[in-house]
C-alpha positions in Angstrom: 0.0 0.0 0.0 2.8 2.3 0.9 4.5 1.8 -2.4 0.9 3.2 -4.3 0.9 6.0 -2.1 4.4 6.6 -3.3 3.4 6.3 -6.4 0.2 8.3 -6.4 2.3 11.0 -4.5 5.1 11.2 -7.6 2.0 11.1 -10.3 0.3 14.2 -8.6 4.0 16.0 -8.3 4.0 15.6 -12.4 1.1 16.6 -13.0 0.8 19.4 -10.9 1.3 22.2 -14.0 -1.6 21.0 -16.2 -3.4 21.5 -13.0 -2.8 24.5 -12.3 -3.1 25.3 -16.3 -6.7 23.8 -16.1 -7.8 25.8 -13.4 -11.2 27.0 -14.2 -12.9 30.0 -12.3 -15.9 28.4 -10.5 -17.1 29.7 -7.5 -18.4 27.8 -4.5 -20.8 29.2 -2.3 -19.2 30.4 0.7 -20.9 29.2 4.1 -22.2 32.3 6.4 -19.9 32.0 9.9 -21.7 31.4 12.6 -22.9 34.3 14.5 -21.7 32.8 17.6 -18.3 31.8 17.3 -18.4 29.6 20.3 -21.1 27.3 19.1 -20.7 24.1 18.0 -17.3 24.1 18.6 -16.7 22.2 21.6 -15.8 19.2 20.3 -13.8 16.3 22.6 -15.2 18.2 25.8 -13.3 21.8 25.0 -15.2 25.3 25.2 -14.7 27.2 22.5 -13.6 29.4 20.2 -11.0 27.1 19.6 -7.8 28.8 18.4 -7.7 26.1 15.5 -10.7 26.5 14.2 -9.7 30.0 13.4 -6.5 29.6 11.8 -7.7 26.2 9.7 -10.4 29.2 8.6 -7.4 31.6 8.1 -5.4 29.6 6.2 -8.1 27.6 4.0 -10.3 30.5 2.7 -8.5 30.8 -0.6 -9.7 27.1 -0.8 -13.1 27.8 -1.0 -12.9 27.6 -4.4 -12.4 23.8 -5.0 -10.0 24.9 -8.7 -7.7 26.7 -6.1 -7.4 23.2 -4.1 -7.0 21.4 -7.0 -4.2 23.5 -8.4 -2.2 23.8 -5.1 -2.0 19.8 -5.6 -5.1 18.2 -3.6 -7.1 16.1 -5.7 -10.4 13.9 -4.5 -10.0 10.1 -3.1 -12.3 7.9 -2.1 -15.2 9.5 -3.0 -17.9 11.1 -0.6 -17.3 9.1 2.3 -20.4 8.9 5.0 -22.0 6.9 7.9 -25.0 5.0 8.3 -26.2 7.2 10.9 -23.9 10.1 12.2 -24.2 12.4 9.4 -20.6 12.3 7.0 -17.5 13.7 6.6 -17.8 14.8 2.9 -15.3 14.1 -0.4 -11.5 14.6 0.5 -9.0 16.2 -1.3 -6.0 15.1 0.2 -2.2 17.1 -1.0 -0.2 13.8 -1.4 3.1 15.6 -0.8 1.5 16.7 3.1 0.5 13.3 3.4 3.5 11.6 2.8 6.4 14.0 4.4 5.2 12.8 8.3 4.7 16.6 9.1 2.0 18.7 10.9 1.3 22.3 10.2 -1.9 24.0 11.6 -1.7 26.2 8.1 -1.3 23.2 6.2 -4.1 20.7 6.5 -3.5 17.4 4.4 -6.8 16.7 3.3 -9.8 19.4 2.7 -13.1 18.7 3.2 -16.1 19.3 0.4 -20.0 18.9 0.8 -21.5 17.8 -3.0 -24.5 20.1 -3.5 -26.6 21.9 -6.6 -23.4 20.6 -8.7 -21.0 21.9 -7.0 -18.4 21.8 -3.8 -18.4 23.6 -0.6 -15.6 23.7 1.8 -17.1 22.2 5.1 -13.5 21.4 7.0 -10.2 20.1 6.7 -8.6 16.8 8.0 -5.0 16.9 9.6 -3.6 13.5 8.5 -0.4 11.1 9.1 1.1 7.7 9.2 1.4 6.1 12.1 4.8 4.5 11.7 6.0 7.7 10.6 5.0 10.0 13.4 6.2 7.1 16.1 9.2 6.7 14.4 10.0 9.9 15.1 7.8 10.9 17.8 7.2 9.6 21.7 3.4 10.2 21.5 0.4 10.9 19.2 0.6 14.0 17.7 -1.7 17.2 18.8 -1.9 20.3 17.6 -3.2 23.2 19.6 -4.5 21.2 22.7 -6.3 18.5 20.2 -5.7 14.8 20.4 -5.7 13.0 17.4 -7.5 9.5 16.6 -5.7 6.6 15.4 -6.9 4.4 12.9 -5.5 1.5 12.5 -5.3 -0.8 9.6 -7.3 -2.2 7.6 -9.5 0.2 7.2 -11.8 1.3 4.6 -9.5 3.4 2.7 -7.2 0.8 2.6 -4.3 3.0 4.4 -1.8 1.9 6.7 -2.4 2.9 10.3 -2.7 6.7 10.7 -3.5 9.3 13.1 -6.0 12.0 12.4 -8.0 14.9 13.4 -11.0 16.2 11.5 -11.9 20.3 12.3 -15.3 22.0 11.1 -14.1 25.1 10.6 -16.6 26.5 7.5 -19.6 24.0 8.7 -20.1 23.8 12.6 -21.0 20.6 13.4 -23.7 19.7 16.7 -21.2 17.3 18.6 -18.1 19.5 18.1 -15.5 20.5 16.0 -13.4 18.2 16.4 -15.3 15.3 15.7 -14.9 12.7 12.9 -18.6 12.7 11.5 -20.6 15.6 11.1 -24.4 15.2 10.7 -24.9 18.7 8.7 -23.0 17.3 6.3 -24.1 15.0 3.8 -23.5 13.3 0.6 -26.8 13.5 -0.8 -26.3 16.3 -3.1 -23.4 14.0 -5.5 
């Protein structure tokens, strides 16, 4: 599995200019923020405002538009990925290269998250992702960043990933458990 990753990460590095060439000028609507700041985002018991939600909002807007993902090097896998019952997470577009180099940046989320609706993508959140071995490897404990734990999944799992670690953040969708949560049940897949 690692060596597709690999390989998936040195396709998208090549093809990054007819990207960026292709880049069309679509607009996505743009969710309101919440009036209240502090609601909904109290996810794993933590009041809000939470100091990352703001800064994954910071440093995502120019990714509203899903062409200005797609050009910085995220591209969609594994299509619009929900639950039976807790709501979903949305379709990922995860930046390979972020993926692969067993970093964490608040400004630099490896995977952004789009709702499918009326034919088009809206930014709902982002997903801070990395590989397990990786991180340990390098690391004495799971990774956090700004006071929030991250999950680990372990393999097999149905992306067909090795073990990672992960945190999910609802920054541009506020979601009614928190934002911090994996599924969010204002978010839905429906509209693909």
């Amino acid at each position: 599995m690692r060596k597709r990753i690999e390989t998936i990460i040195h396709q998208s590095t090549r093809s990054s200019l007819p990207l960026l060439l292709c880049t069309v000028a679509a607009t996505v609507a743009l969710p309101a923020a919440p009036d209240d700041p502090q609601q909904g985002h109290d996810g794993h018991g933590n009041s809000a405002p939470a100091k990352l939600v703001q800064t994954v909002r910071n440093a995502t807007i120019q990714y509203t538009n899903v062409n200005a993902a797609t050009a910085a090097g995220y591209q969609p896998l594994f299509g619009c990925v929900s639950g039976p019952d807790q709501g979903a997470m949305g379709i990922h577009y995860i930046n390979l290269a972020l993926y692969g180099d067993g970093k964490l940046d608040a400004t630099k989320p490896e995977a952004l998250i789009y709702e499918p609706s009326n034919g088009g993508l809206t930014l709902v959140g982002v997903e801070y992702i990395v590989d397990a071995a990786t991180w340990l490897s390098q690391n004495s404990a799971p990774p956090m960043l700004d006071g929030q734990a991250f999950q680990l999944v372990n393999s097999p799992n149905r992306y067909g990933l090795p073990a990672f670690f992960e945190l999910h953040v609802w920054a541009w969708r506020d979601s009614p458990n928190g934002a911090f949560v994996d599924w969010n049940t204002k978010v839905s897949c429906e509209g693909q």
